[in-house]
Structure formats: structure tokens, C-alpha cells
N, C-alpha and C positions, 0 to 999 in steps of 0.2 A: 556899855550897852549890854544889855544883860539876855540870857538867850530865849526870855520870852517875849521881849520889845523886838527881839531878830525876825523871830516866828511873825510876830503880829504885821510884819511891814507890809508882808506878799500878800497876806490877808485883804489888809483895808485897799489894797490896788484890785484886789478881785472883788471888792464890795463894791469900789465905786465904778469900776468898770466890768459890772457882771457878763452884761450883754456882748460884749466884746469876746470878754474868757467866753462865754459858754460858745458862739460864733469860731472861735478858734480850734476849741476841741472837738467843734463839729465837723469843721474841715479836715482838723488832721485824723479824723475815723474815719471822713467817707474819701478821702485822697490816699490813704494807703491800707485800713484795715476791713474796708466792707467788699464783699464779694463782687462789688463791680467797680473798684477801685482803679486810680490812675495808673499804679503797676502792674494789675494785671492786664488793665487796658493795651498799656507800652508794651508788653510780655507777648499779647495776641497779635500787634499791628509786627512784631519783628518776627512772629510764626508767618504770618499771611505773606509776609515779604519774600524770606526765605522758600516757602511753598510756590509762590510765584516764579521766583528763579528756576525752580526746580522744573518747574513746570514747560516754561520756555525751553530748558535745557533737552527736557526728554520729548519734545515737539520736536528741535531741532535731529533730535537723532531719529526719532520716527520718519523724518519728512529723508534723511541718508537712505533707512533703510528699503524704505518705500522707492527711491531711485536705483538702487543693488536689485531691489524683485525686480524692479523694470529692465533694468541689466541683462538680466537674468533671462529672463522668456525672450531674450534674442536668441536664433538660436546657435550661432557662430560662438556666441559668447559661453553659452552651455557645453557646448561640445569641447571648449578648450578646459572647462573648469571638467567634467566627467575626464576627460586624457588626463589631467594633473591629480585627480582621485584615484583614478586607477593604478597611475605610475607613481608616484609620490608613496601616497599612502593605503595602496594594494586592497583597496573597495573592488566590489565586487555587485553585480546582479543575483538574486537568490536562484537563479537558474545556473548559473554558471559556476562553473571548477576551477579555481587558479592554482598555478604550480610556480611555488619560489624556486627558480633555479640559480643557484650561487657557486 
């Protein structure tokens, strides 16, 4: 067999079945190389997903922090965190003098 009978094989299979090849190569440009393709499709629905997660996640800690400010405007509860700022970590009112004695 010689290598232009080789050549000619795939030929006369695209001749007789044009319709089919050209059907093929039409899918596989609009299934991975056109701007709205099936991989960028899959690429966008695993952004959306991910953003989704995210999304829940920082509700869930909005909805912590939201309960802390609520904490918070008790005022038993304020008065013990102002004692631990003071004493701990030596805050201060801009009116007032403190004196480290050691």
C-alpha cells in the first residue's frame, strides 16, 4: 500500500460522510473553543459554587457577630470586658493618667 492510497482512505470517508465530519467539527469548536463553551461553562458553575460556600460561611459569622454586639450592650457584660482592658491590657480613657507600678 503505497502512501498515497494511505492518504486517500480518510479522504473518501470524509466524502462520503461530509455531513457527519463537518457536524463533528462543529461540536468540538462550540464544546470547547468558543467563547461560550462547555469548559467555561463548568469553570463558571465551580466559581458560583465555591462563591456560594463562601457566602454562607461569612453569613454564618456575621450572624456570631451580630450575637457578641448583642453581648455586648449588656451592661454587666461590658463592665467585665472594660475591668479585663484595663487590667490585662493597661487601656485607658483619654481623660485619665495611669501609672505602671512594678
Amino acid at each position: 500500500m503505497s502512501f498515497f492510497s494511505k492518504i486517500m482512505v480518510p479522504i473518501r470517508w470524509i466524502r462520503n460522510h461530509k455531513y457527519l465530519f463537518v457536524t463533528a467539527v462543529f461540536l468540538v469548536i462550540v464544546l470547547l473553543f468558543d467563547e461560550k463553551s462547555m469548559m467555561k461553562h463548568i469553570e463558571n458553575q465551580n466559581k458560583i459554587d465555591s462563591l456560594k460556600k463562601e457566602i454562607s460561611i461569612m453569613q454564618r459569622d456575621s450572624m456570631d457577630i451580630e450575637t457578641r454586639n448583642a453581648g455586648l450592650e449588656n451592661k454587666e457584660q461590658n463592665e467585665d470586658v472594660e475591668k479585663l482592658a484595663r487590667e490585662k491590657y493597661g487601656m485607658h480613657t483619654p481623660q485619665e493618667e495611669v501609672y505602671v507600678i512594678e
